[in-house]
C-alpha positions in Angstrom: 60.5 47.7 -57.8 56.6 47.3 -58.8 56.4 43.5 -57.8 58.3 44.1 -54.4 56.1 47.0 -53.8 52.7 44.7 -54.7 54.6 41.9 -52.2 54.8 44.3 -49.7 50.8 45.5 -50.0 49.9 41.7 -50.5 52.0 41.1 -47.0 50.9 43.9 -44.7 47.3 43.3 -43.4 48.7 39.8 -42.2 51.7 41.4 -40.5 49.2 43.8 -38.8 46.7 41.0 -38.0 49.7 39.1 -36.4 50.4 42.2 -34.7 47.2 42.6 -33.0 46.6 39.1 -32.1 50.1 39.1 -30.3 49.4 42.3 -28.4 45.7 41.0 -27.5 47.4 37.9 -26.1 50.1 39.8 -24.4 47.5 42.3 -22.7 45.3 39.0 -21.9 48.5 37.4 -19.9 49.4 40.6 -18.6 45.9 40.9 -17.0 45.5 37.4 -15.8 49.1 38.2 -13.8 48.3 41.5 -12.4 45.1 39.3 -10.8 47.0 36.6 -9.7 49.9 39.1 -7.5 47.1 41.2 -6.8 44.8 38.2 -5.2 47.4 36.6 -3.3 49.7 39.5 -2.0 47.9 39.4 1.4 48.8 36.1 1.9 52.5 36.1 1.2 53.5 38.0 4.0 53.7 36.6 8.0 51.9 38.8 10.8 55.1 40.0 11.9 56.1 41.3 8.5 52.5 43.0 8.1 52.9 44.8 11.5 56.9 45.7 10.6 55.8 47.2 7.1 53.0 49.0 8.5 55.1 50.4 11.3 57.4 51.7 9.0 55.1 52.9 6.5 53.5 54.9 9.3 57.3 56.4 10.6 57.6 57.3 6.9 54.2 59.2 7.1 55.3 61.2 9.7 58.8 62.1 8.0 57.2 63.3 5.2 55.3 66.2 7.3 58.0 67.4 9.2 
């Protein structure tokens, strides 16, 4: 029981260090993607489906006040 207990303190500062390199690269990537959808969301749609959103965004503006 001692020696697993000494494995497990020997063990844990590299599991946590694992741990926060992983999460620091996930919240890298995760950053880097929200810039990339947010960048080039203007672009993806057509004139005619800019004007058709914002039509209906603005019917649903109204609906919401009566």
């Amino acid at each position: 029981m001692t020696q697993l207990l000494q494995n497990i303190y020997f063990i844990t500062p590299y599991l946590f260090v694992a741990v926060l390199l992983a999460t620091a690269f996930c919240a890298i990537w995760l950053i880097s993607e929200l810039k990339k959808s947010h960048n080039g969301s203007q672009n993806n749609y057509s004139v005619s489906d800019r004007l058709f959103l914002k039509r209906n965004a603005s019917r649903l503006r109204k609906m919401e006040f009566h």
